[in-house]
N, C-alpha and C positions, 0 to 999 in steps of 0.2 A: 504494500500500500504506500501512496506518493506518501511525503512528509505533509502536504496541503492539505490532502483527505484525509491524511489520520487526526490531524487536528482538528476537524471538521466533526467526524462520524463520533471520536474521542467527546470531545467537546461540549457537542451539541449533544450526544449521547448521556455524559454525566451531566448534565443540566438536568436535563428531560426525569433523569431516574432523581435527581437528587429534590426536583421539583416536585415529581409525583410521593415523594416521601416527605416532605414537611407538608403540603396541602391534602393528600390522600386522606389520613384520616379524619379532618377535620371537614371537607365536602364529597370526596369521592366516594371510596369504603368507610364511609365515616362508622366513631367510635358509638358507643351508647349514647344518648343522648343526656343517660340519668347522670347530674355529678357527684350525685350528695347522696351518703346512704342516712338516713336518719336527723339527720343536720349537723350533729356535733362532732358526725367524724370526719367531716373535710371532704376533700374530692377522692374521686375513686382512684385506682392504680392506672385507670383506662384513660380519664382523664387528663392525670399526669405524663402517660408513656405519649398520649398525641401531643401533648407540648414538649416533652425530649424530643419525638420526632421532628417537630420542625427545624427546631434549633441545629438537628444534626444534617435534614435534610436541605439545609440552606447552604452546611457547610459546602455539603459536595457539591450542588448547584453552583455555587460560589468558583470553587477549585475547578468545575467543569469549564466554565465559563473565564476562567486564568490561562485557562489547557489553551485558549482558542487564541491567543496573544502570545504567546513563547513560540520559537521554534528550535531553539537549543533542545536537543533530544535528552539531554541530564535533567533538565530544569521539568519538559513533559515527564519523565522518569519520575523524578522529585512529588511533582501534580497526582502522578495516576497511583501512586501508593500512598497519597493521605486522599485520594477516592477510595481508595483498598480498605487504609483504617475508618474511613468513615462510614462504608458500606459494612465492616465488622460490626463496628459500634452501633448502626441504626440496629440490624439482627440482635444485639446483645441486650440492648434497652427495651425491645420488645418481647423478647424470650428467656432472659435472662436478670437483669438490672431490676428493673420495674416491675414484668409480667402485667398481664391484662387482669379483670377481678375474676373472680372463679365459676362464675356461670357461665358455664358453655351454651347456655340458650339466648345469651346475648348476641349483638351485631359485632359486638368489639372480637369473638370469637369466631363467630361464623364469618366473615367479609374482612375485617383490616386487618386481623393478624394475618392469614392465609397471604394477602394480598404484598403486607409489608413483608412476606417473607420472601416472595418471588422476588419484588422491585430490587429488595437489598439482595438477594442472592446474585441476580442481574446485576448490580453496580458490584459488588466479589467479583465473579466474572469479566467483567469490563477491568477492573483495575489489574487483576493477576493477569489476564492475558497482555492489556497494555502494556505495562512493568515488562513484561516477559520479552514483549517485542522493540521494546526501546534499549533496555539492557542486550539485547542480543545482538545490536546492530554496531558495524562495526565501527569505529570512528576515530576521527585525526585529532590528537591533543593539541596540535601547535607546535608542538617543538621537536615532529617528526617532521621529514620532509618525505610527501609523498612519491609513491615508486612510478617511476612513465614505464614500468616491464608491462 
């Protein structure tokens, strides 16, 4: 892939996922709608985990949208493994850190965990493979001089 479209596909790629993950469950698969269990104990864990998600789903949004302004291949390197950790982090906050509240007859169960698990699995993938392919490519530090063989 040119260096233009990977920045491009890259790019506009982690946006796209890093969007769908702080807006998702707040209009898309949205979370429950209940915040409050009884009044005195505050908002629920569902609640909570869609406000981690934005804050993380902005980050990648953020770094997707940096992706599309570098073209130094270290610096995109750099970009697509804090997509990588921030695509860990959205999965951890929602199955892990936070959890959603424990009725599985809820929306927060049935529709935005499922959904926040693909999107984030999807930006995993995008960062591992990106990483993979930036780091693998070969490159002139400067203080070679390259071969006319």
């Amino acid at each position: 892939m040119g260096n233009s479209k990977n920045r491009l596909a890259v790019g506009i790629g982690a946006a796209a996922l890093g969007g769908l993950i702080a807006i998702g469950p707040q209009y898309m698969f949205k979370i429950c709608e209940q915040t409050m269990h009884g009044g005195a104990h505050g908002a629920t864990n569902c609640f909570w985990v869609g406000q981690a998600e934005i804050g993380v789903g902005a980050l990648i949004a953020a770094l997707g949208i940096a992706y599309l302004f570098f073209s130094n291949p270290l610096i995109r390197a750099g970009l697509s493994v804090g997509i990588l950790f921030g695509a860990i982090l959205s999965l951890a906050v929602a199955d892990i850190l936070l959890k959603f509240c424990e009725d599985a007859s809820m929306s927060c169960h049935l529709a935005t965990l499922p959904a926040l698990n693909i999107v984030g699995t999807l930006a995993v993938i995008l960062g591992v493979s990106n990483t993979a392919y930036l780091f693998g490519k070969p490159r002139h530090t400067g203080s070679e001089a390259p071969s006319n063989a």
